[in-house]
N, C-alpha and C positions, 0 to 999 in steps of 0.2 A: 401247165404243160411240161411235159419232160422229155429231154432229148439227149439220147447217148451218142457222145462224138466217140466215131470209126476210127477216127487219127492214135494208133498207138503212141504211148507216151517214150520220148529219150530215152535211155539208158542214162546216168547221173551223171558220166563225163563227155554228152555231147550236149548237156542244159547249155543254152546259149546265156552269157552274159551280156552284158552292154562294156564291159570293163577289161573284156577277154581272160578268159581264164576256164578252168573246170572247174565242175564239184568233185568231191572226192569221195572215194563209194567206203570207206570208213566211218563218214559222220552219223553219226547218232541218227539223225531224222531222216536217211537214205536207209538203212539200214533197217529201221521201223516199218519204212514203207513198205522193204520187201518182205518183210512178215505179214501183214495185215491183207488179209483175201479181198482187195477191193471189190475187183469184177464176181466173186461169188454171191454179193449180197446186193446187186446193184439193181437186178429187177427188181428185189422184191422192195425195196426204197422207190421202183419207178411206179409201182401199184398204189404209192398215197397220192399221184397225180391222174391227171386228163390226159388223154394222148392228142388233143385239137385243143383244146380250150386254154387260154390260159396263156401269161407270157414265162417263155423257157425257165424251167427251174436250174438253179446249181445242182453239178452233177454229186453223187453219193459221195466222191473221194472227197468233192473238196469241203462236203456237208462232214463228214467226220472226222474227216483232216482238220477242221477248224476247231472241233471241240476237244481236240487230243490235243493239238499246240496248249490251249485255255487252260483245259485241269496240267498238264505238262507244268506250262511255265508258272501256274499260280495268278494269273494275269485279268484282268476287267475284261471287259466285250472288244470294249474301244483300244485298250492299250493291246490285246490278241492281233486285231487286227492293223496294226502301228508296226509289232512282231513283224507279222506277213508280210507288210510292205517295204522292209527295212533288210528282212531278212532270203537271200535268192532260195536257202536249202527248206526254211516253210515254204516257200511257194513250189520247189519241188514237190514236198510233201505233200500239198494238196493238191497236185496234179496239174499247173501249170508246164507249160511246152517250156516257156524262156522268160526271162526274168523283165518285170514292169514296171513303173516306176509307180502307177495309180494303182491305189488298193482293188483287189478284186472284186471287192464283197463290202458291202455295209455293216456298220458293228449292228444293224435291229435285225439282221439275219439269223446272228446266233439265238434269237429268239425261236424264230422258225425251228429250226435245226434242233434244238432242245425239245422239243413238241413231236416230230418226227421221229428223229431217234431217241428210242424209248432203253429201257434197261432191257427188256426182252431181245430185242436185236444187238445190246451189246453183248450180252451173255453167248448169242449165237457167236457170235463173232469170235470171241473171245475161244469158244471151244471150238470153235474150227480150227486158228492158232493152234494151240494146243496137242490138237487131232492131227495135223500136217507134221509139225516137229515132229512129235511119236513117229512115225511113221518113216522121215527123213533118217531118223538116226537110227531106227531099225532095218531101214536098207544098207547103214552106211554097217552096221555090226554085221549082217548078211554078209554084204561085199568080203569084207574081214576073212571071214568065216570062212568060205569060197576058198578064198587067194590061200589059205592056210590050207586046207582040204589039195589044193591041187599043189602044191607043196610052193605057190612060189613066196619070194620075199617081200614083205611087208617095207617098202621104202619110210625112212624116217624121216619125219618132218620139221628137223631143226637140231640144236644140240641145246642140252639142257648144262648150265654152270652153275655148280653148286659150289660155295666158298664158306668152308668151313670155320674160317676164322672171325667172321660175322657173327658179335654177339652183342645184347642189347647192353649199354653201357652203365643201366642203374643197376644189373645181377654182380653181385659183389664174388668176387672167388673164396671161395670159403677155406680158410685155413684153421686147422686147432685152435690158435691162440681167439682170433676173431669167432670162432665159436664159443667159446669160453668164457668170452666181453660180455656176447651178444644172451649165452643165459643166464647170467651172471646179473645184466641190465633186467631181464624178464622175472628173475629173481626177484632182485628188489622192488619190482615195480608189486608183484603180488602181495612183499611187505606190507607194503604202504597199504594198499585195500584193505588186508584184513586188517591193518592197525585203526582203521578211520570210527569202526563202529564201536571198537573198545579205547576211544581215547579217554573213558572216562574211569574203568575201571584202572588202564594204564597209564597213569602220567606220564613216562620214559616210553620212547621208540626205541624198538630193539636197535641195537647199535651194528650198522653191518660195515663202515669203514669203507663206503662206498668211493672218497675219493680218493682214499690212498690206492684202493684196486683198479681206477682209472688210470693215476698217476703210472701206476707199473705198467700198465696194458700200452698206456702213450709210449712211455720209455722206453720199450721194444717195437713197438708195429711202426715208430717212425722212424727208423734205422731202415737203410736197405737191404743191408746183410747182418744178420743176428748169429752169434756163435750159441750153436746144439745146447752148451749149460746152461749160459744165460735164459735161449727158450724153455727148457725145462725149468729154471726158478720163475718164471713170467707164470709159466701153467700153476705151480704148486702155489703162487700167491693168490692166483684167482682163484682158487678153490677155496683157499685156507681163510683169506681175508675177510671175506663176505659174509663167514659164518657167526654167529652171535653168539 
């Protein structure tokens, strides 16, 4: 047997606690709830019952509200429902008035519930969602459009701060000489490759005086302030030195 209770449910900051407090219409599982078309799909879930027979089913909300907590948190039947009792904003979620201390529901329910809601009635769901957004934010570009059409002003809805000086701390600034390490290093490294396969016709590695061209590169980039001749002989040795 299936019965829809009349009683509209709170708005999320008059959920009564035991603890005194609100909910706050920010959290995640408030926020879920007012997407999801409860009351649009609530007959056709009251058509898998009796309208006499039978003792009162769990109403729709809280029959797919339990299964969204489940796949949500990753969670077992039993530990779901542990969730719910533990937590005031699940039992918002699945349509509780005020928050309880005994679980509402038995973990062998989400059996039921899995058998009832099928993939067909998720997918409706799902593209209902969907269907509303559209639709919301198409009025909201409408509105727009209006206000703009009638010449008035678009009020702004915050200030945006951009700080330019924010940059990620591993992007090195790139200077000449630090260009000149860095192909210099790329350099040698392709040396090395091509010499691996001929190490037999070559006994001798080409000679590139790899650490003397560190040496010079160290000896300038760790100075704070370098005098313009000295960087130019730092530049002419990294060219000159590396070459075989």
């Amino acid at each position: 047997m299936y019965r829809k209770e009349e009683q509209p449910l709170p708005p999320p900051e008059k959920f009564e606690l035991p603890f005194e407090g609100k909910l706050s219409p920010n959290n995640r599982w408030v926020i879920m709830a007012e997407l999801i078309p409860w009351d649009d799909f609530e007959e056709e879930y009251a058509k898998l019952f009796s309208a006499e027979k039978g003792a009162p089913a769990k109403l729709f909300r809280m029959a797919l509200g339990t299964l969204i907590i489940k796949e949500k948190l990753g969670t077992s039947d039993r530990e779901t429902i542990e969730q719910i009792r533990e937590n005031p904003y699940l039992q918002y979620f699945i349509g509780l008035n005020c928050y309880q201390q005994e679980p509402p529901l038995e973990s062998s329910m989400l059996v039921h519930f899995r058998k009832r809601i099928d993939g067909e009635l998720i997918n409706k769901i799902n593209k209902k969602i969907v269907k509303r957004e559209i639709d919301k934010s198409d009025k909201e570009v409408k509105k727009k459009d209006c206000l703009q059409e009638k010449g008035e002003k678009i009020k702004n809805k915050g200030k945006l701060i951009l700080d330019a000086t924010c940059a990620p701390a591993d992007i090195k600034y790139p200077t000449d000489l630090g260009i000149l390490n860095q192909a210099r290093i790329e350099t040698e490294r392709i040396i090395d490759n091509l010499y691996k396969p001929l190490r037999v016709k070559l006994r001798k590695k080409p000679r590139t005086s790899r650490e003397i061209a560190r040496k010079e590169y160290l000896k300038v980039a760790k100075k704070s302030e370098s005098i313009l001749s000295r960087k130019k002989k730092s530049y002419r040795k990294q060219l000159v030195i590396p070459a075989v």
